[in-house]
Structure formats: C-alpha cells, structure tokens
VOKOLVEX-821583 format. One line per field, with one value per residue (C-alpha): x, y, z; residue in three letters; residue number from 1. Coordinates in steps of 0.2 Angstrom, whole numbers, plus 2048, in hexadecimal, padded with zeros to 3 digits. Each point is the difference from the previous one (the first is absolute). Example, Ala and Ser with C-alpha at 12.3 -4.5 7.8 and 13.67 -1.06 7.14 Angstrom:
BEGIN
c1 <- c(83E,806)
c2 <- c(7EA,811)
c3 <- c(827,7FD)
residu <- c(ALA,SER)
num <- c(1,2)
END
This chain:
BEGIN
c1 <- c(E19,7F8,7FF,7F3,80B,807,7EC,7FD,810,7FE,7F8,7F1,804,804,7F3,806,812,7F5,7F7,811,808,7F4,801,814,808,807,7EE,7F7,7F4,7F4,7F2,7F3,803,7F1,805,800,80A,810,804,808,814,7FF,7FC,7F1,7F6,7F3,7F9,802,7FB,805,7FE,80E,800,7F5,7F4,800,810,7FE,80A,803,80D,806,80F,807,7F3,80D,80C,806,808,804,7F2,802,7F3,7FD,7F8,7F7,802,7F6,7F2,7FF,7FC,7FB,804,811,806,7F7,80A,812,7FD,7FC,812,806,7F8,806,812,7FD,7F8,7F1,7F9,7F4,7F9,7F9,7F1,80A,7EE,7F9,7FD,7F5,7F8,801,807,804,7FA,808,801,810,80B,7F8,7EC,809,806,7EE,7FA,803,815,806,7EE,7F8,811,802,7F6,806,813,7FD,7FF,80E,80C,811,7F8,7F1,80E,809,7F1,7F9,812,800,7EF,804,80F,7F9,7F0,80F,808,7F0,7FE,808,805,80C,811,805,811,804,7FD,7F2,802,7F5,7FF,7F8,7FD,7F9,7F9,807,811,804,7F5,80C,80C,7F5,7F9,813,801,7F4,800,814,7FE,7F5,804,811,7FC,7F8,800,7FA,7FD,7FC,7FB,7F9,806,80E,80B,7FA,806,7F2,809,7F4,803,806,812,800,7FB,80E,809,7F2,7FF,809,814,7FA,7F5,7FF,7F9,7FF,7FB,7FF,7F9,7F9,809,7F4,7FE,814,7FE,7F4,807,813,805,7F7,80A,810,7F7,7F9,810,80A,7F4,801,812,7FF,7F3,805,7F5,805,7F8,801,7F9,7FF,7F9,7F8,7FD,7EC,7F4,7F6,7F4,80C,800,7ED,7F6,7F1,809,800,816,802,811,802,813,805,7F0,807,811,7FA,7F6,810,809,7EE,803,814,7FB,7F3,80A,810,7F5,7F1)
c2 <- c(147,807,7F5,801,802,810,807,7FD,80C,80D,810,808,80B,813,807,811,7F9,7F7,810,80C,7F4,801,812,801,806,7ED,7F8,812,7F4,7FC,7FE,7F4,7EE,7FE,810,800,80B,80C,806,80F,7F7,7FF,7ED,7F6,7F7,7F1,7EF,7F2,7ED,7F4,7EC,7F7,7EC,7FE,80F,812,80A,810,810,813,804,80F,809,812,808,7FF,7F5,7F0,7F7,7F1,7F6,7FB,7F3,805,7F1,807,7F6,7F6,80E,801,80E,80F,814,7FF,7F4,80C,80F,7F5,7FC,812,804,7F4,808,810,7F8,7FB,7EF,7FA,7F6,7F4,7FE,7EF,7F8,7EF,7F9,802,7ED,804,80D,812,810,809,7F2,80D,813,7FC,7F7,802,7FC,7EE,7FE,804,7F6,7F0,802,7EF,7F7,80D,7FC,7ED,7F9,80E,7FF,7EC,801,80A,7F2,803,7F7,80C,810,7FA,7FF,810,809,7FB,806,812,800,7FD,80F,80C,7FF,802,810,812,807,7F2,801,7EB,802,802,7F3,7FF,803,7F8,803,7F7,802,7F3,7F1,806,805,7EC,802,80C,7F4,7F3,80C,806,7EC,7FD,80F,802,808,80E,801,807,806,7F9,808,7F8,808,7FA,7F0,7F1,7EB,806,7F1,7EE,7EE,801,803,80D,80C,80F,7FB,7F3,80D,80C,7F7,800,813,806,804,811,804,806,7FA,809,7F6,80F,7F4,808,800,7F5,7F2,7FF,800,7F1,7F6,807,7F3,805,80D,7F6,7F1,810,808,7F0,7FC,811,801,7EF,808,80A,80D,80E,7FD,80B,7FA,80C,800,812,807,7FF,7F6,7F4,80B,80F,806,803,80E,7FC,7F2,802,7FE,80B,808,80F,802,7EC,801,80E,7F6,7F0,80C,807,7EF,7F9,810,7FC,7EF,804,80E,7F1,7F5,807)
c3 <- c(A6A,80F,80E,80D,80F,7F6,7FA,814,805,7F3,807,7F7,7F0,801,7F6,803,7FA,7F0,7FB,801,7F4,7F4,800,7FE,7F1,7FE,7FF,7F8,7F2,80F,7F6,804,7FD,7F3,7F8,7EE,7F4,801,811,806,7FF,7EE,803,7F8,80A,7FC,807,7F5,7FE,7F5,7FB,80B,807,80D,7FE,7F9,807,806,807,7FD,7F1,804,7F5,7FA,7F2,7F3,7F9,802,80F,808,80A,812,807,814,808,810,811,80B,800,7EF,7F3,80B,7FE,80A,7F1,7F3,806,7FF,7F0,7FC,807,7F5,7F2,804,7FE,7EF,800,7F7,812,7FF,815,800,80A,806,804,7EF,7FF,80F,801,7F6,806,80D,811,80F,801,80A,80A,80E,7F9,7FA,811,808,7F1,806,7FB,7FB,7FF,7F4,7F2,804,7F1,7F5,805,7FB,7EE,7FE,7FF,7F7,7F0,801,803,7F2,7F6,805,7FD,7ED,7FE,809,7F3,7F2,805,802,7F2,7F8,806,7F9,80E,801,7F8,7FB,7FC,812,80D,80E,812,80F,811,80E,814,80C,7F7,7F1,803,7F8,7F2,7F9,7FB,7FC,7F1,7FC,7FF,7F6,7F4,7FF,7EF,805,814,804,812,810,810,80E,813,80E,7F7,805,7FC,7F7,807,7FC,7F9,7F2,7F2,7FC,810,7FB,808,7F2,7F3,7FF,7F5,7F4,7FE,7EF,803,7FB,80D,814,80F,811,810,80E,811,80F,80F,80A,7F3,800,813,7FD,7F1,802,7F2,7F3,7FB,7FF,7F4,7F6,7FD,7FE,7F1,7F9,7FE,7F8,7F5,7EF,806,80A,812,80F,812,80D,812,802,812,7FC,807,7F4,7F7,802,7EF,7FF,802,809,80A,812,7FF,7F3,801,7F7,7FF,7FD,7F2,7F6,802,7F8,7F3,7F9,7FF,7F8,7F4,7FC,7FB,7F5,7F9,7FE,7F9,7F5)
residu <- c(UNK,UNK,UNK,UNK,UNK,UNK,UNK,UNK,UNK,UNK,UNK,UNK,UNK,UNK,UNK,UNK,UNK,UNK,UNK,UNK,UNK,UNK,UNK,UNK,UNK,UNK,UNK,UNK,UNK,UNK,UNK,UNK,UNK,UNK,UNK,UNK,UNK,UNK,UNK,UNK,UNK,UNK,UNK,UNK,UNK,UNK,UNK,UNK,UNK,UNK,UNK,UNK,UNK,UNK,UNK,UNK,UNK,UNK,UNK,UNK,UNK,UNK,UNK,UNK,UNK,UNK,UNK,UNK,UNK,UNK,UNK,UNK,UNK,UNK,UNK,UNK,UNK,UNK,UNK,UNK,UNK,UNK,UNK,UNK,UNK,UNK,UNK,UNK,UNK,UNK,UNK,UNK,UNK,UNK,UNK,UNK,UNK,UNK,UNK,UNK,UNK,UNK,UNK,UNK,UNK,UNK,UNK,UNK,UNK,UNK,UNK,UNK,UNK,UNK,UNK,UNK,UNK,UNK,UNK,UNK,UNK,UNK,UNK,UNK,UNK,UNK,UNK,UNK,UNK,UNK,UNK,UNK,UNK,UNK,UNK,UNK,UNK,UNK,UNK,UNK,UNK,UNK,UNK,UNK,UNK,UNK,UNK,UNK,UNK,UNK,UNK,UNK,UNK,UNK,UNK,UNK,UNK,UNK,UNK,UNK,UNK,UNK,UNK,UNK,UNK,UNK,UNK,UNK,UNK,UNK,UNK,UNK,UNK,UNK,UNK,UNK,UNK,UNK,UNK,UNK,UNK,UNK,UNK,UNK,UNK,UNK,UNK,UNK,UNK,UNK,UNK,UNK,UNK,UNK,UNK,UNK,UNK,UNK,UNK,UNK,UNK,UNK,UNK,UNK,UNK,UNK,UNK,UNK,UNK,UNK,UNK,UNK,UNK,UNK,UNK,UNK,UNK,UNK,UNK,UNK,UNK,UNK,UNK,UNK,UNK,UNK,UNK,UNK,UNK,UNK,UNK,UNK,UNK,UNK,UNK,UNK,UNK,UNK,UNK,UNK,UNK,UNK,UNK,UNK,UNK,UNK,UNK,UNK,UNK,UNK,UNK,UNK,UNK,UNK,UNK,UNK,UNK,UNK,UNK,UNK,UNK,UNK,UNK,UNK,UNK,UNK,UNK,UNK,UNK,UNK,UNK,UNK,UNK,UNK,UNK,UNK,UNK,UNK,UNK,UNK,UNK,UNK,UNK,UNK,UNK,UNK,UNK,UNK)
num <- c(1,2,3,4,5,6,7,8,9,10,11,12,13,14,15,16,17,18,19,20,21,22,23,24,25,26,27,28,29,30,31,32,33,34,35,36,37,38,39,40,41,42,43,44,45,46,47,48,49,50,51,52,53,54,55,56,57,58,59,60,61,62,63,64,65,66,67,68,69,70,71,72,73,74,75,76,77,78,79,80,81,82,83,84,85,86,87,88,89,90,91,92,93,94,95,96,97,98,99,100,101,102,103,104,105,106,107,108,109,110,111,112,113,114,115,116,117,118,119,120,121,122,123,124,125,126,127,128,129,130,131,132,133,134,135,136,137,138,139,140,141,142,143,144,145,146,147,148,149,150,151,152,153,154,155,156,157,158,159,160,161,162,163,164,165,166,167,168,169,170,171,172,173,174,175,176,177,178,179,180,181,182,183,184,185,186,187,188,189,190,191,192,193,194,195,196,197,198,199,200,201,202,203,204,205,206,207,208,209,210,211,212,213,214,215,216,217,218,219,220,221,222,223,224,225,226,227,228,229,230,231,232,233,234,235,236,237,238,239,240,241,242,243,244,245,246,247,248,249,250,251,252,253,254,255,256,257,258,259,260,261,262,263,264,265,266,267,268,269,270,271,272,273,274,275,276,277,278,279,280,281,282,283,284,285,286,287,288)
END
C-alpha cells in the first residue's frame, strides 16, 4: 500500500500525460464516469448498487452491448472509484469482459470520493481513507467478494460457465486472492500490483491464501520496484508459497514504481503498465 514516505517523493501528476491517454485508441470509450447507456466502443455502460454486508455495494458495470462474457471484478486502490479506474475498466470491456469497477469504500461512503490521485493526496491522503480502509478486514473482503459474485452471475451480460477474474492495485492488490480464496468456484484469476500486506503470519494474509485458490485457477503478483527495494523478502515467501500452491502463481518485480500501472498516478509508466496489462490479459485469457 502506499506509504507516506513514498506520497511525500512522488511528483505531481501529468495532466497533460492523463488527458492524452484518455484520448488514445487503447482507452477510446472516454465517456464520463456517470454516463449511462451504449458508448461509442460498442460497450454498455451503467452504475449499479446492490444489497452486500456492511451497506449497499456500489460501482460502474461496464460490458460489450452483446452477448455473453466472463465477469472481472477491478477493485480500485487507495483513492478509490474515480474516472482513471472507469476508463480501465472500459479497456477491459473492450477486450471482452463483462467488468464490474468496484467502490472499495462502499461500507463508507458511496461513489466516486476523489477525482484523482492527486485530489486524494490534497484531500487529506491517508487521514481522509483511515476509517473507511478499517472495515475492510479480510473477513469483510471475503464477505463482500461472495456478494459481488453472486450480483454477477446474475446478470446477462455475464457468461457463468467460465470462471471470474479480479484485479487489485494498491490496497487491493491482496484482496485478490483473498476473494479467489474464498469464492474458489467462481474465481479462477487474481491479479495483484503493486499490492500492499501481501506477506504476513496471519493465516489469513494473502501469502497464506494461495493455497486456497482452486487448482484450476491463476494468480499474478507483479511488485513495484520500490516496495521490493523496501520489503526485498516478500517476493521470495510469495513465490515459495505459490509453487507449493496447486494453482499456477507468477511473482514478478517490474521496473515501476508503486503506483506505476495507474493512469492518473503521478509514477505512471507507460511502457512497464502496458507490460503488466498483457500478462493481466494472458492470465485472464488462460484462465476464464
């Protein structure tokens, strides 16, 4: 997770670098984040909130206007549901996945909290989140995992007979495989970057959970170089428990600092982001 020592060193976000993306071919579904309806991608678009422990969840489900296809939960980071994670999710879409962008804080507080990184960072950062990020324990992530599951397959656009992706960043990089852990039957992919408290003795950190994830599913770890810098460990205990895991686990250190694969973060990297999103992309296309 972001550390304060790291909010203090990063540098203020590019804008200009933020608005281009949003322009590019890759990211062309740049619609508002409280837009409604079929966008110019071929994609449908709509926010949606449902019954879930702890309060009403809600997010932006966004999918291809026709047919069926496999679901995909992306759980946003620290700074929660904002447009940058609206217009990954889009991307997703684009690809072929039924994506469900999740607000993390829903036990909270509802919606979008930050317009981007940088407004939670002049927000009050790590003071704003504090007594939201408390009732996410693993118990409430598991919870809340089971719910979003079960509102997925719910839905039409959602093709059930193949499995579930998730994806985290930040924060949530670890909640990825606590929901493959607790929904094993439904979640066949977690991919986790730049994630925070992966490595613990609880047996409930994520470390602890791999081996809970269904033989037939994935999990991809992709660290940032500066949290390997500063926990140099972890990824040795992670990939020590994911070849004693019956799922197929991949750690890998990318040349990224933490927050590099976001597009509003002020360490965005383009050319190690698009890296990690084609090995996010091969494991959902091995494993859903």
């Amino acid at each position: 997770m972001c550390t304060q020592d790291q909010l203090t060193k990063m540098p203020a976000v590019n804008r200009r670098q933020f608005a281009a993306l949003g322009a590019s071919g890759a990211l062309a579904a740049c619609t508002p984040m409280d837009a409604t309806g079929a966008t110019a991608a071929g994609l449908t678009e709509r926010t949606v909130t449902f019954a879930a422990p702890g309060g009403t969840f809600d997010g932006v489900f966004i999918h291809p206007a026709e047919g069926r296809h496999p679901a995909v939960i992306l759980w946003p980071d620290i700074a929660g549901l904002r447009p940058a994670k609206v217009m990954m999710g889009r991307r997703l879409a684009e690809a072929g996945y039924a994506v469900l962008v999740a607000n993390p804080y829903y036990r909270s507080v509802a919606g979008q909290q930050f317009e981007d990184f940088d407004a939670w960072r002049n927000g009050g950062a790590m003071e704003a989140v504090a007594p939201w990020r408390e009732k996410n324990t693993p118990e409430a992530v598991a919870e809340t995992a089971a719910a979003v599951v079960g509102w997925l397959d719910a839905q039409d656009a959602v093709d059930t007979e193949r499995g579930i992706g998730n994806q985290g960043y930040c924060m949530t990089g670890g909640w990825t495989i606590m929901a493959a852990a607790a929904v094993p039957g439904r979640i066949k992919a977690a991919a986790s970057f730049h994630g925070g408290g992966l490595v613990g003795e609880e047996d409930n950190a994520p470390v602890n959970l791999l081996d809970d994830m269904a033989s037939d599913a994935g999990a991809l770890i992709a660290i940032a170089k500066n949290d390997d810098a500063n926990a140099p460990t972890d990824k040795d205990a992670l990939k020590v428990a994911g070849e004693a895991a019956a799922a197929d686990v991949t750690v890998e250190v990318y040349q990224g600092d933490h927050g590099w694969t976001v597009l509003d973060s002020p360490v965005y990297d383009e050319a190690e982001a698009e890296r990690a999103w084609a090995a996010l992309l091969a494991l959902y296309a091995d494993k859903l």
